[in-house]
C-alpha positions in Angstrom: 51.7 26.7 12.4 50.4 23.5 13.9 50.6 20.1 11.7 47.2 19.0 12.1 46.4 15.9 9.9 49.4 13.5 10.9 49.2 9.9 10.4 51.3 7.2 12.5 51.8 3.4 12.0 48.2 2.8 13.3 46.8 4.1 10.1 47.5 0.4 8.9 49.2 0.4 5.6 49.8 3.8 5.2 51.5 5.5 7.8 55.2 4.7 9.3 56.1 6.0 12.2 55.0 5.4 16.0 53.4 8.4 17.6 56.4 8.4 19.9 58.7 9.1 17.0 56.3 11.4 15.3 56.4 13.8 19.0 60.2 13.2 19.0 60.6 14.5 15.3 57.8 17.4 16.0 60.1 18.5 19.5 63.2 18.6 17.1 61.3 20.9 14.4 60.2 23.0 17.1 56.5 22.7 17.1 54.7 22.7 20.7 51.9 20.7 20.0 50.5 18.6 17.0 47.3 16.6 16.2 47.4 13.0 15.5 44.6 11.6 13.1 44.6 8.5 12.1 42.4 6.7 9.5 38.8 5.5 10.7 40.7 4.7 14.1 42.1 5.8 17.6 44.5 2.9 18.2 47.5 5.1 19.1 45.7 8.0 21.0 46.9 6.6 24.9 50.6 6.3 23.3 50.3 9.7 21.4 49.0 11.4 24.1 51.8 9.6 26.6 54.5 10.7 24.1 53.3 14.3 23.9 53.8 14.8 27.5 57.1 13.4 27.4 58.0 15.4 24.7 56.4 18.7 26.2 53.8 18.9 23.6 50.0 19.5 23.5 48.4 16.9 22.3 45.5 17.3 19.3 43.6 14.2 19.6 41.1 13.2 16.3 40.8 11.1 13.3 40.4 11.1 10.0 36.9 9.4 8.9 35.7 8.1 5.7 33.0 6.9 3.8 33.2 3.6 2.4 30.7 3.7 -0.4 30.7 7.0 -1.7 33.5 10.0 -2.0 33.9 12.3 1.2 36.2 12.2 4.1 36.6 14.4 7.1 39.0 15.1 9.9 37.9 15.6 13.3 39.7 17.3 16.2 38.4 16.9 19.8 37.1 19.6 21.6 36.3 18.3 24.5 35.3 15.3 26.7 32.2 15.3 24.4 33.5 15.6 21.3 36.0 12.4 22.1 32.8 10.6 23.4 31.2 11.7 19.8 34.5 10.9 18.1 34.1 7.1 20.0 30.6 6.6 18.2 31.1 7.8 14.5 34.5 5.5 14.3 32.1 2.8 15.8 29.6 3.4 12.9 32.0 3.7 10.6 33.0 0.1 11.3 29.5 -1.5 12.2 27.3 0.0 9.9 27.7 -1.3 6.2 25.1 1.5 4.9 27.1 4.1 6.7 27.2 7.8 5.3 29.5 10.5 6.6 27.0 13.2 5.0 24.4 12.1 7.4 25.9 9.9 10.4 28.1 12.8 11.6 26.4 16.2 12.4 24.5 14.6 14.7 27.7 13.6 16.8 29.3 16.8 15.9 29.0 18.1 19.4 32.1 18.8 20.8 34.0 18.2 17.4 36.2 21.0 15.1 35.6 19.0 11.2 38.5 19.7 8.7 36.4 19.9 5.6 37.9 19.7 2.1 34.9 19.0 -0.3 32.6 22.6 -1.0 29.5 20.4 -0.9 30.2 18.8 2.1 31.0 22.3 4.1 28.5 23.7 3.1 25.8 21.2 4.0 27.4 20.9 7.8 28.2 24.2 8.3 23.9 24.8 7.8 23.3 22.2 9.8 25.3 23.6 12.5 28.9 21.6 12.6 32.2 23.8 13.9 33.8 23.3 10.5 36.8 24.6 8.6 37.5 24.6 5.3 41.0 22.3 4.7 43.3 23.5 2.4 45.0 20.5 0.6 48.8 19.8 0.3 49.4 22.6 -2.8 46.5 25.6 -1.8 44.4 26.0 -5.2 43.8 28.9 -6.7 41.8 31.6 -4.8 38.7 30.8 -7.4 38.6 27.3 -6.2 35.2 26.0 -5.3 36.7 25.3 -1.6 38.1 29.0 -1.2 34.8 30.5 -2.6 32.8 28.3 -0.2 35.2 28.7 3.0 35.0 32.8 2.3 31.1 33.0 1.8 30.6 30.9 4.5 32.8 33.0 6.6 34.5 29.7 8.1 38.4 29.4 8.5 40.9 28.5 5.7 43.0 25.9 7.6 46.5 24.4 5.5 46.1 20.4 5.9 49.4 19.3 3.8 49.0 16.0 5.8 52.0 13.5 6.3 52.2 9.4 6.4 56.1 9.5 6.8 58.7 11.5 8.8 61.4 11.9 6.3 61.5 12.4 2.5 63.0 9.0 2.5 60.2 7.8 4.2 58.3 7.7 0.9 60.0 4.1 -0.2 58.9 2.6 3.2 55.5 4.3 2.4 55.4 2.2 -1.0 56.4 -0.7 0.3 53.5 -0.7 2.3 51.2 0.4 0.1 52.4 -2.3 -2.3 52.0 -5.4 0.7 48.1 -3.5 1.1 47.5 -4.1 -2.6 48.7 -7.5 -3.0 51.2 -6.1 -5.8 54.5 -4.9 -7.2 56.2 -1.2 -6.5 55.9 -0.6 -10.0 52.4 -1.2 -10.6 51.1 1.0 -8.0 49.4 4.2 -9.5 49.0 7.9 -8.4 45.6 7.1 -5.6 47.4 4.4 -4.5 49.9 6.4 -2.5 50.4 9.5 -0.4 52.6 12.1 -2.6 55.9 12.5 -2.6 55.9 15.6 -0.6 53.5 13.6 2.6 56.1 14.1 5.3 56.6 15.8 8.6 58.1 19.2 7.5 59.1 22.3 9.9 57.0 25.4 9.9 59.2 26.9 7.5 58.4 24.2 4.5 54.6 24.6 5.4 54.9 28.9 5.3 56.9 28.4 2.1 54.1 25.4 0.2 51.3 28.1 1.4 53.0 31.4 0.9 49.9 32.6 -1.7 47.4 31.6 1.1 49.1 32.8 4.1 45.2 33.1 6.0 45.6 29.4 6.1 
């Protein structure tokens, strides 16, 4: 098991931990290497990858990306020197261009990329167009009829368990509000379901993981 959609402090508002806690925490569990994906950004990559040698971990580097005016996300872990160079110039697009489209702008900076995929419609379209792709499981696995699970299986791409974390402890999740609150200019109580990570988004040992995803242990 490798936790590969982790979020530090440098996913502004959201996550709150420094990579070098997060590698300290992931030694402790006993995890030898982790990926570090940050939202839209690679702000912490030199001190990720800095803390991961320290720690005597491999270091993942990628990032999650978005797509500010319509639904769809997608995590991508570096391959290579190309697939970082690629990673560079979607983040950039992502920022720069106000029309920007993750369905479009990024199979043709795939190169180089693995893309953590967890919309059907989305998989599907990259994976004929050519992307590495994998189908990402979300924090509880769905059913094996889910659209996602149908897809990933026809396909014949990987099932990959993406339970994600912002936080490092359970009691992280108040920190994780607090911030969430500052980033929506409002009270604790008023924030809503989407406005948060859920209560289960922290670093957990392999154990925690095997147990959440026991009925889809191909993940």
């Amino acid at each position: 098991m490798i936790p590969l959609t982790i979020r530090s402090h440098y996913s502004l508002m959201w996550g709150t931990d420094s990579p070098a806690a997060i590698c300290r925490a992931a030694r402790r569990m006993g995890y030898d290497r982790i990926a570090l994906t940050d939202t839209d950004n690679l702000y912490g990559v030199l001190k990720f990858v800095s803390a991961c040698h320290e720690e005597g971990l491999t270091p993942i580097v990628g990032a999650e990306i978005t797509d500010p005016n319509r639904q769809g996300r997608a995590v991508c872990l570096v391959k290579d020197a190309a697939g970082y160079a690629n990673l560079c110039r979607l983040i950039t697009r992502r920022h720069r261009d106000p029309a920007f489209d993750l369905s479009t702008s990024l199979p043709p900076l795939a190169a180089g990329l693995l893309v953590l995929v967890s919309h059907a419609g989305l998989l599907t379209a990259w994976h004929r167009a050519g992307v590495h792709t994998a189908a990402a499981l979300p924090r509880r696995p769905p059913s094996p009829f889910h659209p996602l699970v149908q897809t990933a299986r026809r396909l014949n791409v990987p099932l990959v368990a993406t339970p994600g974390s912002f936080f490092l402890e359970p009691d992280g999740l108040a920190v994780h509000h607090l911030l969430r609150a500052i980033a929506g200019n409002t009270t604790l109580s008023r924030l809503g379901p989407t406005d948060t990570a859920p209560q289960d988004a922290w670093l957990a040992p392999a154990t925690e993981y095997h147990r959440r995803f026991i009925h889809c242990p191909e993940a």
